[in-house]
C-alpha positions, 0 to 999 in steps of 0.5 A: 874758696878757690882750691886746687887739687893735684893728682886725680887718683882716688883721694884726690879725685873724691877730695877735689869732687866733695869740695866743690859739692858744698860750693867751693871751686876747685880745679883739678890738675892731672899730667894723664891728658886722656884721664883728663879728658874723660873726667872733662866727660864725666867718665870716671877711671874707678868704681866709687858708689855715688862719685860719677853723678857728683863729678857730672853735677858738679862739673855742669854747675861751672865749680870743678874743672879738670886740666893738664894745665899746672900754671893755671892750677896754680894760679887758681887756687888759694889753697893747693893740695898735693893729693899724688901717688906715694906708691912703696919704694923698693924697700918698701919706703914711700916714694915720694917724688911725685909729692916732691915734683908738684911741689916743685911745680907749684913753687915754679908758678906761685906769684902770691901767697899759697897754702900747700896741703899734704893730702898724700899719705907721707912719711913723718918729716915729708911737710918738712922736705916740702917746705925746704923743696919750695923754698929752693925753687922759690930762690932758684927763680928769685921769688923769695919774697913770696909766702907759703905754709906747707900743712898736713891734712891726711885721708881717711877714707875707706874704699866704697864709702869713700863719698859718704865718709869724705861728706860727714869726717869722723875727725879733720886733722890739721897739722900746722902751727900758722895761725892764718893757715889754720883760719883757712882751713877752718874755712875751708872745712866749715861745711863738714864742722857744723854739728860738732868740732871735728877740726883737731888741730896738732903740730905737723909732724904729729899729723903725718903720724897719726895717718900711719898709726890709724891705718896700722891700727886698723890693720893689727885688729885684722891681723890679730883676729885671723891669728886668733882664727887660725888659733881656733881651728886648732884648738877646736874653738869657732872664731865666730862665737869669739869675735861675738864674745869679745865685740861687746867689749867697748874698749874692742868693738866689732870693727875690723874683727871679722877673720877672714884671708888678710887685708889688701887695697892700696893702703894698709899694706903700704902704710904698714910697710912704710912706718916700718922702714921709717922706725927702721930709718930711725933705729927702731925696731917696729916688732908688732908691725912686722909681725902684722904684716907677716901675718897677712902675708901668710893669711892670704895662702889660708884657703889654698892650703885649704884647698890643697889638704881637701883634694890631697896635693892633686890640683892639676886639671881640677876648675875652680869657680871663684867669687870676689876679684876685689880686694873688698866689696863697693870697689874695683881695686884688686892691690894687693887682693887675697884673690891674686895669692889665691889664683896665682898658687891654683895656676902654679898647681896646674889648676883652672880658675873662673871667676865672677866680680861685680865690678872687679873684671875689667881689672883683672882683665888689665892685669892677667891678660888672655889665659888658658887657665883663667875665665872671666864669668859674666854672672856668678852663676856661670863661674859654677859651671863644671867646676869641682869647688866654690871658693868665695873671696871677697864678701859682696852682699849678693853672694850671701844669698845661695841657690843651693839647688843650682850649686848642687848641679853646676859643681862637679863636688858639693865643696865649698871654700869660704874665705870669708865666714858668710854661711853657718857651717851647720847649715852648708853641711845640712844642706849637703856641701862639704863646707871650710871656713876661717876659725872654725871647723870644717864640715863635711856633708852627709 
């Protein structure tokens, strides 16, 4: 099939790369000339395990382009799917003009037939706004005899898997009630159905939502289990011992209940902002949403806090080695990272950060610029070097594994700051650090 793809962020780039793997020929359209230019290249603008050798392969093989050209991608494809930024309005709200602006676009230069695809993650009623928006275009350059149908057809897809779970979909929801439509994204989508269905097909309405409550599913669980967490420590309790006890239960699971110092990236905190502000739209008052997002909110102060108690307030001229940039591990997307809480409270506390990512640096470069208060280390061991503590952020594998001897002679303090529950208290303490974590009680060396 032919297929277009507008926007070449990181949903729309993953979408427009996995189908033309399996043989579809899809051209993607971008306004960003250099962007363009550079995936021409095979030069890709973030970091996604597996997506630079599918994008060179795939390019090479004639069956994904890349373009600045809207009238050509809309010429292309059979199927245009509108896969553009919804970044948070003011309110909070999803902004959605750049979804609004393609699909004006597409209307300008549609001269037969077309499916247009939500593929952004949009309030409940934007397929609505799409259809009414094209349908003006349409009468604006007098086309109204031209057919289409606006269909909803979320991601789902995870930062640092996002090519694995793009190959083999848990669930496909298609939000529509054209018949021919749904023939075609059967089609479309036959490739990743072959073991069993996977294709749910619902009312549109109800598959803009169901995108908003899987992601503020996700992130209640980890808002509930650092309340949990902080629950523990004050009750004596190790949330470590909990999470085991309670992830047994298949009706819980242990998915998304690992504690830790809050949720970040470009989805959750949006997403649950924006079905806030939606109920709100409505009258309807989202208490469990906007207790979650409070919640992360202050989780993200968690280890500063920490960190303030143990040196007694006196931060000024202290130098903290940090490891983790990113929001998670597998990415280099620092939205809304704990990391960013962390070091802007150190800052504001006349403390030092040098800090240590393996793919996050360059970010934190475009974002923080040259300053006095902050080193960027080319390997974790050098971020230890004369600082008085170890603070560890973001859980990537190869900071489970610790030369203690080197940690003993590189901090100024034997103190470490674990945000994210990789190390056995008793063990850190056996080993001569004074060791805090989230949900359990710290220990203190010997």
């Amino acid at each position: 099939m032919k297929i277009t793809v507008f926007g070449t962020g990181y949903v729309g780039l993953v979408q427009g790369v996995i189908l033309a793997n399996v043989g579809h020929h899809v051209v993607c359209v971008d306004v960003d000339a250099d962007k363009v230019e550079k995936l021409t290249q095979g030069i890709i603008p973030i970091f996604e395990p597996g997506l630079e050798a599918l994008v060179k392969e795939n390019s090479a093989a004639g069956r994904l382009q890349f373009t600045t050209d809207a009238a050509a991608g809309v010429t292309h494809g059979d199927v245009q799917f509108i896969a553009v930024g919804t970044p948070p309005d003011e309110d909070g709200s999803a902004d959605l003009q750049y979804v609004l602006k393609v699909a004006e676009t597409i209307a300008e230069h549609m001269q037969a037939h077309r499916i247009i695809v939500d593929k952004s993650t949009v309030p409940v009623g934007t397929a609505d706004k799409v259809r009414t928006w094209v349908a003006r275009v349409l009468e604006q350059h007098g086309k109204t005899a031209l057919t289409f149908d606006v269909v909803s057809n979320p991601e789902f897809l995870k930062e640092g898997s996002a090519v694995a779970d793009c190959q083999k979909p848990d669930r496909i929801i298609i939000g529509t009630e054209d018949t021919h439509s749904i023939e075609i994204m059967r089609e479309l989508y036959a490739p990743f159905n072959r073991n069993h269905e996977k294709m749910i097909v619902m009312d549109v309405r109800s598959a803009e939502l169901t995108k908003y409550a899987a992601n503020c599913m996700l992130a209640t669980k980890i808002s509930f289990m650092n309340e949990m967490a902080n629950l523990a420590e004050r009750l004596g309790a190790d949330i470590e011992a909990v999470r085991q006890g309670i992830g047994t239960d298949p009706r819980i699971g242990y998915h998304f209940i690992y504690p830790g110092v809050g949720y970040g990236g470009s989805c959750f905190p949006k997403d649950v902002q924006a079905l806030v502000r939606t109920a709100e739209n409505i009258g309807f008052d989202a208490k469990v949403l906007k207790a979650v997002e409070a919640r992360n909110a202050e989780q993200k102060t968690t280890l500063f806090e920490k960190i303030h108690a143990h040196f007694n307030g006196a931060l000024s001229g202290k130098t903290f080695a940090l490891w983790g940039l990113a929001f998670k591990p597998n990415t280099d997307d620092m939205r809304e990272a704990p990391s960013r809480v962390l070091m802007e409270a150190l800052w504001a506390a006349g403390a030092k950060v040098q800090a240590f990512d393996p793919e996050a640096m360059e970010e934190t470069q475009r974002l923080y610029g040259n300053r006095d208060d902050l080193t960027l280390c080319g390997t974790k061991e050098t971020a230890l070097n004369g600082a008085d503590a170890l603070v560890v952020v973001t859980e990537w594998q190869n900071f489970r594994a610790l030369d203690f001897a080197l940690i003993h002679t590189q901090l100024s303090q034997p103190t470490i700051f674990d945000g994210r529950n990789m190390h056995e208290p008793a063990r850190m303490a056996n080993k001569g650090f004074t060791y805090y974590s989230v949900g359990r009680k710290p220990l203190m060396s010997e």
